[in-house]
N, C-alpha and C positions, 0 to 999 in steps of 0.2 A: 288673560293669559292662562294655558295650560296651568296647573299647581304642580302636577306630579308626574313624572318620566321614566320610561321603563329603562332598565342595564344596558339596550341595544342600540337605544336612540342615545343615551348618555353618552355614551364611547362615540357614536358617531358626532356628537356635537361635540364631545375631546377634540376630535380629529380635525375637526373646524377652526379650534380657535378657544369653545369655550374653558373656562376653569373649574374645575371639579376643588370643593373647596368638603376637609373632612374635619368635621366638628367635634367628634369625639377626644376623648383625654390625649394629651401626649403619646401615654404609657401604648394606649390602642393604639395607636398612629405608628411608632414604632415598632409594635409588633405585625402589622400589617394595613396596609393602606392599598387605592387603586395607582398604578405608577402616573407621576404628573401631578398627584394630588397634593396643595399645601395642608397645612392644619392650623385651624384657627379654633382651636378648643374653648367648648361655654367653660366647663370645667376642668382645675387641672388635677393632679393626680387624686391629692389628695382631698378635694371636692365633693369627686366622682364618689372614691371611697365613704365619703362621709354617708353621701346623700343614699348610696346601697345600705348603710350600717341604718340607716330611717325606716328607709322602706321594709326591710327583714323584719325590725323588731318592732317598729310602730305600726305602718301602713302607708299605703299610697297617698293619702292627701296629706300626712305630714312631712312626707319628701317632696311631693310636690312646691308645696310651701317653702320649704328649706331650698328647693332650688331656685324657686323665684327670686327668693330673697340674694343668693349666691350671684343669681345672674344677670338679673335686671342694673346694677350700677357696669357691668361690662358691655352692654349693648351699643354704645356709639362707638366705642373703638371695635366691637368684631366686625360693625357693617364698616367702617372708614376701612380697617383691614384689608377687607373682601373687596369693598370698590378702588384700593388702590391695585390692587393685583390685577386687576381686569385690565384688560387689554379694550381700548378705547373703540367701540363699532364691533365686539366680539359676540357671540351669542347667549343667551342668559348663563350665569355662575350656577354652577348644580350641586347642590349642596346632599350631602350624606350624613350618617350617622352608623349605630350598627345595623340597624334592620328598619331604616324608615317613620322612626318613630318620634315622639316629642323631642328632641334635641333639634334634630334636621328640619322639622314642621315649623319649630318656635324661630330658627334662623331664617327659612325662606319667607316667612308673612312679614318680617321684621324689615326683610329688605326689600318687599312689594312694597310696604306703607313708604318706607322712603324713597321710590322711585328704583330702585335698583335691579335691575332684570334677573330674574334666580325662577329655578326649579328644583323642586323637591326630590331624588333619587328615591324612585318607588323599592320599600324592599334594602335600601341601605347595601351597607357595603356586604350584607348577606348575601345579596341578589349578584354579586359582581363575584360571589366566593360559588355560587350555584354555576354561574357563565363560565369562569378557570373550570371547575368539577368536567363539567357539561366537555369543552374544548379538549382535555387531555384524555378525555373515555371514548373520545368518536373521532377524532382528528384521524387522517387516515395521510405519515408525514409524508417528503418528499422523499426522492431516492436518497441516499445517506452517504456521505463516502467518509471515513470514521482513520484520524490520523492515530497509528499506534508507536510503541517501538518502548527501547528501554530506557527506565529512569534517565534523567539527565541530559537527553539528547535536545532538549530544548522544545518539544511542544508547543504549550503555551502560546512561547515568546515567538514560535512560527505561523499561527494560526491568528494573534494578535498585529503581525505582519499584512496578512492577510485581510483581515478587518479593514486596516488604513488604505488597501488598493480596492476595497468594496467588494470581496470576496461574502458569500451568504456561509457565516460565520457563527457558530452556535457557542460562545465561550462559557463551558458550562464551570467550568473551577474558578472564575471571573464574579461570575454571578453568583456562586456559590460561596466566595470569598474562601478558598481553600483550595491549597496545590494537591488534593488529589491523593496522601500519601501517608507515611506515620507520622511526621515529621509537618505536616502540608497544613496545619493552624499557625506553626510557630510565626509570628512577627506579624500576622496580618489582621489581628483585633477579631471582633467575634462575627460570627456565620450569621447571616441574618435569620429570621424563623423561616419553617418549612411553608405557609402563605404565602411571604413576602418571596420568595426562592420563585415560588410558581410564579407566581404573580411578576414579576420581572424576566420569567423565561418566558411567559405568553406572549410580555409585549414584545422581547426578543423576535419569537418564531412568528408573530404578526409581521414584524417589520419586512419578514422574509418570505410572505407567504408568496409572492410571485415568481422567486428562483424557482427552477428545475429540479433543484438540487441544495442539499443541506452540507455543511462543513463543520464536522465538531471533534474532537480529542475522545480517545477511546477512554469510557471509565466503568469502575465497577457500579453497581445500581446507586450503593451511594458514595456520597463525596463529602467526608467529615460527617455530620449527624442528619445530613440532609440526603433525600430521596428522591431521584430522578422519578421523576411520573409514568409509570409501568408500559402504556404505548409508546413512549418514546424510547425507551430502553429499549425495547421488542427491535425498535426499527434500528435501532445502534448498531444489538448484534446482527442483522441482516443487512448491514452496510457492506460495501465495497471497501475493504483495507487497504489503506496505504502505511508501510511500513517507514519506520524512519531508523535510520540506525546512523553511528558515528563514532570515533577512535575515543577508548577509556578516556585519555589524557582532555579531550575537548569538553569531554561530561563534566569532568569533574570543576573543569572553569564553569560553564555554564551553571553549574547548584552555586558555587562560592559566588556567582555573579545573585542567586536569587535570595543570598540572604547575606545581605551585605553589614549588618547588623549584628552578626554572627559571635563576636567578643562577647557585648551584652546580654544576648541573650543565654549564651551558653548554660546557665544552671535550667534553664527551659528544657534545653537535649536532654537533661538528663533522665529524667524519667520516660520519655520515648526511647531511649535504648535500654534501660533498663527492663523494658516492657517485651524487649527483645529474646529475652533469657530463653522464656520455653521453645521459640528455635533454632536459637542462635548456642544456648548452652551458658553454664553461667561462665566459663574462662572469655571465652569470646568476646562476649559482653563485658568482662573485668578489660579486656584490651579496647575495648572501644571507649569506653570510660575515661581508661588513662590517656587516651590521643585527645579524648575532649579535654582534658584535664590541663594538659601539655598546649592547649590551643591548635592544635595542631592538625589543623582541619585539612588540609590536601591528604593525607593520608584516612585519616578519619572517613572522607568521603569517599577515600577508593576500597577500604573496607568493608564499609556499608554499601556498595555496589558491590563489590564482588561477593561478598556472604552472604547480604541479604537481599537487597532488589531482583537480583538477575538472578538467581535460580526461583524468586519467587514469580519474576513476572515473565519471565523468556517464554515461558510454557505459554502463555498466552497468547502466541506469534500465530497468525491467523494459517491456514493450508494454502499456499499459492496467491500471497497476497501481491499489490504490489510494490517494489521494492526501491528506496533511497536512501544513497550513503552518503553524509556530508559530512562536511571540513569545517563550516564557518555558517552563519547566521543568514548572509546574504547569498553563501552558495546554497543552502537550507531552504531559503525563499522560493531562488530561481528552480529547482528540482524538484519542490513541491508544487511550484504554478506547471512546469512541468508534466508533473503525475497526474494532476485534475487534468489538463488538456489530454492526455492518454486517455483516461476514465472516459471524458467528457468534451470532448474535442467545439461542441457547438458550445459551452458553457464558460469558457477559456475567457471571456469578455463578463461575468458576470449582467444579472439584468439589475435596471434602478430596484430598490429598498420598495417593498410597497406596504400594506397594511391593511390589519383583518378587516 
């Protein structure tokens, strides 16, 4: 059997069936992995760490030794591991590391001796970080049609609509794990790394490479500390705008609907309006404080839309975009599937999900 498989055939045996299985520490695996991928770490955090503090100060065959020692009594539980997760008649388990090297070599011979079908990822999960590089530098996207309008009007939660009737849906605040905003961390735990970001939008825009057409929320390049991948952005602003607009009073339901949590977190707001001062002025900000203060968030939110979202983002209203005023969620729906069929009258049926 083959030993070693290049990032092109790997993905294509994903796509099959097989398990991409990544070896590396926890800590690695969380900071970024290929999407699909479990982790069955030789070593765990601080292992990993020991065996670098070896190799820096001593040399290579004393790490090496050290990790033998580390790794050898875990060997019948990583392959039991890896043959439970396989999918019974699937194609060989493809095992990684970071760049191809002893970790992922000692795992794949371990599960040839005992019968286990495995290949080696030539190149490690470096080789699968060259492929995302490679995909967002030359990818030439699809036509774009890029939903904007002001704070509050529900976004998101229109395009996430959208998604469940199989619309080719790019939910980049989703994936980004942030509403997009000052305010757009609070309540939702932390933003995954800029890797994992790509690396999760790739398998997204795979999934859709067969539409005609892409569907994503208008944003700026970034979204919390994370950075849309510069061709992609290009194609955003040179989307077809669809504007969304709707009555103050229904925004301001819709934010209280997004942070339902709002009580508890409230000492959270505060340093986001606070941060508001240089242009909002410091009284401003003294009043927004005391409606946080007071709980007294309907007001609070119409504040902070009328002083600060909408003159900061009205400007952004594209020249002769096209236009929807809604009421409600599901009139929201129907007026946006609407707009697309105006846009894109063949595309009104969306095509099946396909992949790179």
């Amino acid at each position: 059997m083959q030993a070693a498989i290049d990032i092109k055939k790997a993905l294509e045996l994903q796509r099959r069936g097989a398990l991409m299985v990544d070896v590396r520490s926890p800590a690695e695996y969380v900071e970024t992995t290929i999407p699909g991928a479990i982790n069955v770490p030789i070593f765990d955090n601080a292992e990993r760490a020991e065996i670098g503090t070896i190799y820096s100060k001593i040399g290579q065959r004393e790490a090496r030794r050290r990790a033998i020692e580390l790794v050898s009594p875990k060997i019948p539980q990583i392959l039991k591991e890896i043959d439970d997760a396989r999918d019974p008649g699937s194609p060989p388990a493809i095992i990684f590391c970071w760049r191809g090297g002893a970790r992922s070599l000692a795992i794949t011979s371990f599960l040839d001796l005992a019968g286990i079908p495995a290949l080696q990822l030539s190149g490690g999960h470096k080789a699968f970080r060259r492929h995302i590089n490679k995909f967002f530098a030359e990818t030439d996207f699809a036509r774009m049609l890029i939903v904007r309008g002001p704070t509050g009007v529900g976004k998101t939660q229109l395009l996430r609509r959208l998604i469940d009737e199989k619309f080719p849906v790019v939910d980049l605040e989703g994936l980004a794990n942030h509403r997009g905003s000052a305010f757009g961390a609070l309540g939702l735990g932390n933003q995954p790394s800029q890797k994992m970001f790509e690396a999760a939008l790739w398998q997204r825009l795979g999934q859709l490479h067969s539409n005609e057409y892409l569907l994503t929320e208008g944003e700026s390049k970034h979204i919390g500390r994370l950075v849309i991948p510069e061709r992609l952005h290009q194609a955003m602003l040179a989307g077809i705008s669809i504007w969304v607009d709707a009555p103050l009073e229904y925004r301001i339901q819709v934010i209280l609907q997004d942070y339902p949590a709002r009580d508890s977190m409230a000492e959270a707001f505060k340093p986001a309006i606070s941060s508001l001062k240089e242009r909002l002025g410091k009284q401003v900000v003294a009043e927004l404080l005391s409606l946080l203060g007071q709980r007294d968030w309907p007001e609070l939110i119409r504040r902070l839309l009328v002083d600060y979202y909408d003159p900061l983002y009205l400007h952004t209203r594209p020249d002769h975009p096209v236009c929807v005023s809604i009421t409600s969620l599901e009139d929201g729906v129907k007026k946006l599937k609407q707009a697309v069929s105006q846009l894109l009258p063949e595309n009104l049926k969306p095509a099946a999900a396909g992949q790179i």
